[in-house]
C-alpha positions in Angstrom: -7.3 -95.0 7.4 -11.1 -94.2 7.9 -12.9 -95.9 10.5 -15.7 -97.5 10.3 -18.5 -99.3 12.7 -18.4 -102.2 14.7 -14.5 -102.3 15.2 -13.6 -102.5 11.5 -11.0 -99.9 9.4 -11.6 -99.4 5.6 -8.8 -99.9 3.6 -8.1 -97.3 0.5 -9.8 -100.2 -1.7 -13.4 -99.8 0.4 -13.1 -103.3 1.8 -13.8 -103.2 6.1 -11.3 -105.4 7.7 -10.8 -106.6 10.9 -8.6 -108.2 12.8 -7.1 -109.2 9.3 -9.6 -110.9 8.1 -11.9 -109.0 5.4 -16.0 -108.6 6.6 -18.0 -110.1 3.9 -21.3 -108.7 5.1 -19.5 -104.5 4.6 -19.9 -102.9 1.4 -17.1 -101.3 -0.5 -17.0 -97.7 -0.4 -19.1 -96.0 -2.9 -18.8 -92.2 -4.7 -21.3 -90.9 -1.9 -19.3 -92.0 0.8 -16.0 -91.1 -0.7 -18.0 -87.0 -1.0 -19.5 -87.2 2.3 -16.2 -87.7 3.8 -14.7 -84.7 1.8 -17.3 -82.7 3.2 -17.0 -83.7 6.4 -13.1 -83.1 6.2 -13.7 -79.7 5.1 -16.3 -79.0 7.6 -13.7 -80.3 10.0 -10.7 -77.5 8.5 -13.6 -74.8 8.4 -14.3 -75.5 12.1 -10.1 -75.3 13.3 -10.0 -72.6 10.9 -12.4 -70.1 12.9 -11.4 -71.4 16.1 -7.8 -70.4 15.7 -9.2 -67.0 13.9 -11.5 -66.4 17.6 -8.0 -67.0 19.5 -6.1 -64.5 17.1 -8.6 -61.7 17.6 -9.0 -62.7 21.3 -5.6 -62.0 21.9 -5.1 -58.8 19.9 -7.7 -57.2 20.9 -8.4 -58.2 23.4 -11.8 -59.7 24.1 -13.7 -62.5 24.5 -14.7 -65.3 22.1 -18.0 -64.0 21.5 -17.1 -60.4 20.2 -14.2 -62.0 18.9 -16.6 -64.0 16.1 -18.1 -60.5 15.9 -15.3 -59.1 14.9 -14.6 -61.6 12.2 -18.1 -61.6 10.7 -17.9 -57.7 10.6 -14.9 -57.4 8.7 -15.9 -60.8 6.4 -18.6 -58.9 5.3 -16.6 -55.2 4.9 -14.2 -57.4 2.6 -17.1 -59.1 0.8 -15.7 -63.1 1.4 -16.9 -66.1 3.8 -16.4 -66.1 7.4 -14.5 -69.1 6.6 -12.3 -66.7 4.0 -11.7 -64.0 6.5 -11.0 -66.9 9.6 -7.8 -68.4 7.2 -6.9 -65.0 6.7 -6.4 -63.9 10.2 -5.2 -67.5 11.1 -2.7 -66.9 8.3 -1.3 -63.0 9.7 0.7 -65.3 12.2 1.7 -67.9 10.8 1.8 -67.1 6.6 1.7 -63.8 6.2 2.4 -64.2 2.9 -0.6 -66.3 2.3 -3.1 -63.4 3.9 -5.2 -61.7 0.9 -4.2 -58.0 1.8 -7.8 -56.9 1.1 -9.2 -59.2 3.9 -6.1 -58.4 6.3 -7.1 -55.0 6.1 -10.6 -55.7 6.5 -9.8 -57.4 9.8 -7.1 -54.9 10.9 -9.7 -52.2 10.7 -12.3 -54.1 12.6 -10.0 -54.9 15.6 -8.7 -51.5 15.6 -12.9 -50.4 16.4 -13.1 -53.2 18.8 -10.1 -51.5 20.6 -12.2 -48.5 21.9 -11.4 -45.1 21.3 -13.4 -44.0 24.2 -12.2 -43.7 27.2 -13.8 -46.3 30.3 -16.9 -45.1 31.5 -17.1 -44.8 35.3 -17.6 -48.1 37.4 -21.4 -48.6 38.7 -22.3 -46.7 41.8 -21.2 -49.2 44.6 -18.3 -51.3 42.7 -15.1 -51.9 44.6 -12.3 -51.4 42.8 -9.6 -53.9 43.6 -6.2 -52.6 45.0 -3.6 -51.6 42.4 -1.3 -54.7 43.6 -3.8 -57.0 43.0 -4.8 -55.6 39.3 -1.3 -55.5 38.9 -1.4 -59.5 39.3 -4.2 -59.6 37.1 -2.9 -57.5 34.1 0.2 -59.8 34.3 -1.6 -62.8 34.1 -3.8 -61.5 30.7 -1.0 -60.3 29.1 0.8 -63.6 29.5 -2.5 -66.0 28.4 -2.3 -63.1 25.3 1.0 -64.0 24.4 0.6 -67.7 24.6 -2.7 -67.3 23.2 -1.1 -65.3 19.9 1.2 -68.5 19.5 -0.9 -71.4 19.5 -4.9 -69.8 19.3 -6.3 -73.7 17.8 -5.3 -74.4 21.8 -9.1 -74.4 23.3 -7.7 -74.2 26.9 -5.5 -71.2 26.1 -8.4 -69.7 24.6 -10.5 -70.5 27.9 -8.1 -69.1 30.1 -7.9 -65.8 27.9 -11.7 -65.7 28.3 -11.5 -66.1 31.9 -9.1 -63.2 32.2 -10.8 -61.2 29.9 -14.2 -61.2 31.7 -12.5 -61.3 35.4 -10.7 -58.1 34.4 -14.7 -57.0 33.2 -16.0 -57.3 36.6 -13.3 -56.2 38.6 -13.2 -52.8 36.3 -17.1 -52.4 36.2 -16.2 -52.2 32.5 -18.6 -53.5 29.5 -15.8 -54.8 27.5 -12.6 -56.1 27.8 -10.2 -53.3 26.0 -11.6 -50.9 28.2 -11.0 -52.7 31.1 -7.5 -53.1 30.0 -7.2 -49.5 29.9 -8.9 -48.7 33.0 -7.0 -50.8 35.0 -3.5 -50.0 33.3 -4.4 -46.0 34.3 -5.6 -47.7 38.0 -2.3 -49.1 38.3 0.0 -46.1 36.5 -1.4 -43.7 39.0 -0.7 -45.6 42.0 3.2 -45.2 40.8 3.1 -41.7 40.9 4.2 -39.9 44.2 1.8 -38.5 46.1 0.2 -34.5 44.8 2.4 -32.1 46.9 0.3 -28.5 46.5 3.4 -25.5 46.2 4.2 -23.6 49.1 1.9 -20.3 48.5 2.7 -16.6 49.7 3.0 -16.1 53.3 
């Protein structure tokens, strides 16, 4: 039931009751307020609609919630439709595929796949400390497992924080401008660290 000032509930019939007793002083519900609840409703599904789209491209990508609403408005407009079209579509890729329009999919699937920079990181600002490789090691662990959770439930707004908290630590750490090539940066950090150490060959005598 909708609720209504003062305490009361409105029933389906547009009469405010409370505590059983109908209010006689509460008018019934008219057409307007019948429409301006519809429109609030739908404001309401637009709203969880982009949220959960900002929490699938923040985990795919990945990147923050910011560039994440970037990349939806980018490929909403490439595809011609609403935000709100392209946020059900991406919302849908993980949970209906079926229901994705394949136009808008692609849309979307070719705007991540620029948000995932081809280039390779750019060198850290003179002066930054790069963390040991044990320690990125920790952090790449911890993104990829906010990703995962992220990717399965992105309406949660405290997975989507923690993502975003990741994603920008891994930023700063890396001396990186955006997430993706921080990801990469400290994935090569930690690779080379594996690697035995360079022996030179034994030259002529």
């Amino acid at each position: 039931m909708i609720q209504s000032p003062a305490g009361h509930r409105r029933t389906e019939g547009g009469a405010a009751v409370a505590d059983g007793y109908a209010d006689e002083h509460t008018e019934p519900c008219t057409a307007a307020d019948t429409a301006a609840t519809g429109t609030e409703a739908g404001d309401a599904a637009a709203t969880a609609a982009l949220a959960g789209a900002t929490g699938v491209v923040m985990a795919l990508v990945p990147c923050t919630a910011e560039s994440a609403r970037r990349v939806l408005a980018e490929a909403a407009r490439t595809a011609g439709v609403t935000l709100h079209t392209m946020a059900r579509t991406a919302v849908a890729t993980g949970t209906r595929p079926a229901d994705a329009d394949p136009d808008c999919e692609l849309a979307l699937r070719m705007e991540i796949a620029n948000a995932r920079s081809p280039q390779p990181p750019s060198p850290p600002p003179p002066g930054t400390l790069l963390p040991a490789p044990d320690v990125l090691r920790g952090h790449l662990h911890h993104l990829r497992a906010v990703r995962r959770r992220t990717l399965a439930a992105p309406d949660d707004p405290a997975l989507r924080a923690a993502l975003e908290d990741a994603a920008y630590t891994l930023c700063v750490l890396m001396g990186q401008r955006n997430t993706h090539s921080a990801l990469i940066a400290a994935e090569e950090r930690v690779a080379a660290h594996r690697l035995p150490p360079y022996a030179a060959p034994d030259g002529p005598a």
